[in-house]
matplotlib code that plots the C-alpha trace (Angstrom):
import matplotlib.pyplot as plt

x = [77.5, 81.4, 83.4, 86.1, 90.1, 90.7, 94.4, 96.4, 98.5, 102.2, 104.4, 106.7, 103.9, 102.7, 100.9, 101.4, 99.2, 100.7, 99.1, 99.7, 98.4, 99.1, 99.6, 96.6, 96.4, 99.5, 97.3, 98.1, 101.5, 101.7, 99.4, 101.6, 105.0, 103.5, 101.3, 105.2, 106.9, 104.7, 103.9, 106.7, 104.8, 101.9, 104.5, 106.0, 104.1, 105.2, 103.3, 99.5, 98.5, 95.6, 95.2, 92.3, 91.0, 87.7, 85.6, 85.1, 89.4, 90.2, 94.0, 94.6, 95.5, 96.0, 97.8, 97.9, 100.7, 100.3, 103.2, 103.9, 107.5, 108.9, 109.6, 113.6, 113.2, 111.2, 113.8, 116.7, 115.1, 112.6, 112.5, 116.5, 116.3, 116.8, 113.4, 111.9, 114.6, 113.6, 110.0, 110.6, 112.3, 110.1, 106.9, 108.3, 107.8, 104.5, 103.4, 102.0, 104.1, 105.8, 103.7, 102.6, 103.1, 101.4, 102.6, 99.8, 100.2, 98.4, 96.1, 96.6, 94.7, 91.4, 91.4, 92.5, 89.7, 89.7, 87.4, 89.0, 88.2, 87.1]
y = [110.3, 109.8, 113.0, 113.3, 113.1, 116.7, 116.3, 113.6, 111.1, 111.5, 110.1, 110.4, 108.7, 111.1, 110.3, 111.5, 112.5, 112.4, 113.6, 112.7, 113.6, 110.3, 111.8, 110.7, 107.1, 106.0, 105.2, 101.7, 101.4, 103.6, 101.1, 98.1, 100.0, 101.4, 98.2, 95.9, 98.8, 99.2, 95.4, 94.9, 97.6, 95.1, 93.1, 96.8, 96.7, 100.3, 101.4, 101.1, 102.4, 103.0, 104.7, 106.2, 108.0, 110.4, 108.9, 112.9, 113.5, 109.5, 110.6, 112.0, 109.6, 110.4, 107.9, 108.0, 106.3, 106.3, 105.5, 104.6, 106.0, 109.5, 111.4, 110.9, 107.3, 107.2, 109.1, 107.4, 103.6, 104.1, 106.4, 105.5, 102.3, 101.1, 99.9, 103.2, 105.6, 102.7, 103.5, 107.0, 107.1, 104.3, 106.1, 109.8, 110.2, 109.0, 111.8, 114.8, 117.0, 116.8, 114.5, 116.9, 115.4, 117.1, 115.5, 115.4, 114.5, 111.5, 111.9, 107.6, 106.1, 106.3, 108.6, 105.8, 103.6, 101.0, 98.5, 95.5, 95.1, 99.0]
z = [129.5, 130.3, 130.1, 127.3, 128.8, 128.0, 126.8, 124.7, 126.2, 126.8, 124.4, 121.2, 119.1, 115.9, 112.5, 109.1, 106.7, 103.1, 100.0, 96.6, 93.0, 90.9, 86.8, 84.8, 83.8, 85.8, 89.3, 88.7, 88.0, 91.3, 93.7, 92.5, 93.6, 96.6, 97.9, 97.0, 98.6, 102.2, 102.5, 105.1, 107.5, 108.9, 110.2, 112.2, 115.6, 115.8, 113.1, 111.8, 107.6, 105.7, 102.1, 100.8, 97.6, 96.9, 94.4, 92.8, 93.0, 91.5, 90.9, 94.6, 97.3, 100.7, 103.5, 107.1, 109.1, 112.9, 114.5, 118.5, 118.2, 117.9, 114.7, 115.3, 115.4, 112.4, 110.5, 111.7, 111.4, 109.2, 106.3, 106.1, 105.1, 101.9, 100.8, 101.8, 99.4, 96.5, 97.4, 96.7, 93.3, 91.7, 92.6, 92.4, 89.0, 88.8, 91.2, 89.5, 92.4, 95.0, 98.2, 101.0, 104.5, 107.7, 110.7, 114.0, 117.8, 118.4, 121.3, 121.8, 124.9, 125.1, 121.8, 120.1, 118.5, 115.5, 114.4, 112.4, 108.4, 108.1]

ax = plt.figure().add_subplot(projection="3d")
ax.plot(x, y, z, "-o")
ax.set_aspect("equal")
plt.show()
């Protein structure tokens, strides 16, 4: 059996873990904002997304974005653009509350694993 690399790898790269509580009956309307608003990202090689829901919480959504850059070149390239501040107010009111973001170290290297179409 191959023995684990004990610590990440060095480098600015982090993920974010947002949360969000959709109001009741309004999931859709959110989706079609959200999907139009992130559609641009698959073409970011910097960053890789993936959204998912529990099938016993069907108005909570939770979405991860990994991204190979640091946090201050997210904020300064990413979350100021344009597209991302329209993101915000189309969907904000849709949201039951507030979105709750964690942010993680990505371990990266041989940490990192993925299987297409999952």
């Amino acid at each position: 059996m191959p023995t684990a690399p004990l610590s990440p790898q060095d480098g600015d790269g982090f993920s974010a873990m947002i949360r969000a509580e959709i109001r009741p009956g309004r999931m859709d309307d959110f989706l079609s904002l959200f999907y139009s608003g992130t559609e641009s990202w698959h073409r970011n090689p910097n960053v890789s997304f993936e959204v998912f829901r529990s099938k016993s919480e069907p108005t909570k959504l939770t979405w991860i974005q990994s991204w190979s850059k640091g946090i201050n070149w997210f904020l300064q390239h990413h979350m100021s653009r344009d597209c991302m501040k329209q993101l915000h107010e189309a969907t904000k009111d849709l949201c039951v509350k507030e979105q709750h973001v964690k942010i993680y170290e990505l371990f990266g290297g041989p940490w990192a694993k993925a299987r297409e179409g999952m």
